[in-house]
Every structure is written in structure tokens, then in C-alpha cells.
N, C-alpha and C positions, 0 to 999 in steps of 0.2 A: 041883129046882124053882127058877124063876127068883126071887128077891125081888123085888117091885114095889115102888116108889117111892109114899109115903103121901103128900097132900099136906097140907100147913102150914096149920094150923088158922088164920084170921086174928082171936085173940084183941085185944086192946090190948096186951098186953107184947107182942105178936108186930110188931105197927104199929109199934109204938115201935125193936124189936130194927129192922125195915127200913131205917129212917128215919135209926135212927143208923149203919149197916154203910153205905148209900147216901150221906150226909153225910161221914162218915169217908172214903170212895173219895173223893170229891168232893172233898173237902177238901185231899187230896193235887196232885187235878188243877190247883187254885187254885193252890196257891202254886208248881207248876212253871210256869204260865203267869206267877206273879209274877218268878219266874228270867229266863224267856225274853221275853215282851212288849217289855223293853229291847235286844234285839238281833233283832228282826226286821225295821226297819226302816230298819240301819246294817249293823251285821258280817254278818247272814244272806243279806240283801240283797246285801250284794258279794260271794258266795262264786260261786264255778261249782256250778253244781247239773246232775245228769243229765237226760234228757227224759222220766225218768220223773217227775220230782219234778210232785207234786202242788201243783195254787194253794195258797197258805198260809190260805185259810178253810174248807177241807177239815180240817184239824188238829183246830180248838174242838170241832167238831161231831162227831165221830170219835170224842178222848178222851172227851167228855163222854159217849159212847154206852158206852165201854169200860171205864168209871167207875162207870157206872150198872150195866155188866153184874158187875162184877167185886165191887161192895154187894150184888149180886142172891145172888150165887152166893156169900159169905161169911154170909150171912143162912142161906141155903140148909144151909149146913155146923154154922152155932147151932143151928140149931133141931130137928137132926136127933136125934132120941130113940134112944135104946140103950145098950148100954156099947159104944162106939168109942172110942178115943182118938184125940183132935183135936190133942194141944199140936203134933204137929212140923206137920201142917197150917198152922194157925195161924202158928206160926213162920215158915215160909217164906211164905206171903200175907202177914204185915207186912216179911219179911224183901224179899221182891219190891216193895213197893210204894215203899219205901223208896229202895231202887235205881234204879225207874222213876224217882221224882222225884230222884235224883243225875247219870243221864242228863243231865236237861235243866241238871241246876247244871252240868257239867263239860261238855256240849253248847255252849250257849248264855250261860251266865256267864263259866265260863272262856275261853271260846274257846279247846276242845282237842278239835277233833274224833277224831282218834287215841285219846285215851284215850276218849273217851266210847264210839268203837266199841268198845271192851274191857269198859266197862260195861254195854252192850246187848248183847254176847255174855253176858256174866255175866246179864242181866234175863233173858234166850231161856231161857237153862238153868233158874234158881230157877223161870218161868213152868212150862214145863213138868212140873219135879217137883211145881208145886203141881198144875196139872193130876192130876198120875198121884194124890195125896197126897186129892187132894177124890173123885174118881172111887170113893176104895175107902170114902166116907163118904158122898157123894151124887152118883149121877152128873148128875142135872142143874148141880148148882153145876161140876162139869168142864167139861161140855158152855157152857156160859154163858162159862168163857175161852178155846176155841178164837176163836173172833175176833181173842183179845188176842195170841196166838199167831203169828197170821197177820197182823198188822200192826205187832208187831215185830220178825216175819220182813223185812216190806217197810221199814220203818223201819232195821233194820238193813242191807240192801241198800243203802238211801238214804245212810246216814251211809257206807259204807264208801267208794261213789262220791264221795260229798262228800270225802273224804280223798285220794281219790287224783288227785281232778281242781282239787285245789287245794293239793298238795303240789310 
């Protein structure tokens, strides 16, 4: 028999747990745009970029959507009632989020595209397992970072062109 998926009572600790997972994500995304916002209109600007590369105000509105999704789906994984054990979840969602915003330091601060494509190899991977890691606790919270998956699939693409069209 399949389990179905209950849904989230929307208590007031339950509002609050949102608010603070959403804020939290959020909050990551902030201070990677604090990283980057100082070289996108110098170093980023003179790089060769492929003809894939998207306008640069396609970016805000993206992470910000993949930030919101990614507070959705660690909400998703709190609140989920049973005896599951969450910690290596958990671990790897901070342990990823962490990395995403190292990306942009070592991307766009350092000015080391090379290494930064080794970080966003390394992001690809932790995403993933968190994927596989949320799935066996909620599969909607899984479901909620295929997006993030698939755009730093494309992001990784992007940075790796950027490396080699300006090496």
C-alpha cells in the first residue's frame, strides 16, 4: 500500500517554522548577492560569456524563486511527524546551502572561475543527495528541489563555458 503524504496542519509554530526555513534560505541568497553585486558590473562584465548566457536580471528573480523553494521543502522535512531520522538530511541541506553561497565567493569575489566550477560540481552532488535524502522523508520537499537541480545543471554548463572561453 502506497503512503500518502499528510498535509501540514498551519498551526502558528507551524507559520513561524515557514517563515523562519524561508528567511533562512533567503538569507543565504542575500549575502551571495552581497559577494557578487561588486563584480557584475566590472570583472563579470568583461568576461566572454557563451550565447547561452542569460541577461543578468534573470539571476535575482530565479535564486529568489529557488530560495523560496528550497525554505518550502526544508519546512516540508520539519514538520514531518514519525520516527524518521533527519540529521544526515539536514546536514547535507546546510551542508549544500553553504557551498551554493561559496560558489558565488570563489565565483565572483575571488575571481576563480576554475575553482568555482569544482565548487558547483561539488553543489550538483550534495543537491542531489539531499534530494535522494528529503525524498525518503517527504517526497514533496524532494520534489520542490528538482528545479534547483536543473539550474545548477545550467549554471554549471555556464560557468564551465565561462572558463574555457576565457582561458
Amino acid at each position: 500500500m502506497v503512503e500518502q503524504e499528510k498535509s501540514v496542519k498551519f498551526t502558528m509554530k507551524n507559520i513561524f517554522k515557514l517563515g523562519f526555513t524561508i528567511i533562512l534560505c533567503q538569507s543565504i541568497g542575500i549575502l551571495g548577492s552581497l559577494v557578487t553585486m561588486p563584480s557584475i558590473q566590472n570583472w563579470y562584465l568583461a568576461l566572454n560569456k557563451p550565447f547561452f548566457n542569460p541577461p543578468n536580471w534573470i539571476f535575482g528573480p530565479v535564486w529568489t524563486l529557488l530560495y523560496l523553494m528550497m525554505g518550502v521543502a526544508l519546512f516540508l522535512v520539519w514538520t514531518k511527524k514519525g520516527k524518521i531520522k533527519k540529521t544526515n538530511a539536514y546536514l547535507v541541506f546546510f551542508l549544500q546551502l553553504l557551498v551554493n553561497f561559496m560558489w558565488s565567493y570563489v565565483f565572483f569575489y575571488l575571481h576563480l572561475p576554475l575553482l568555482a566550477f569544482i565548487v558547483i560540481l561539488l553543489l550538483w552532488v550534495l543537491i542531489l543527495i539531499n534530494i535522494i535524502l528529503f525524498q525518503k522523508i517527504a517526497k514533496p520537499a524532494a520534489y520542490l528541489l528538482i528545479p534547483y537541480i536543473f539550474w545548477v545543471t545550467f549554471a554549471s554548463l555556464l560557468n564551465l563555458s565561462i572558463v574555457l572561453l576565457n582561458n
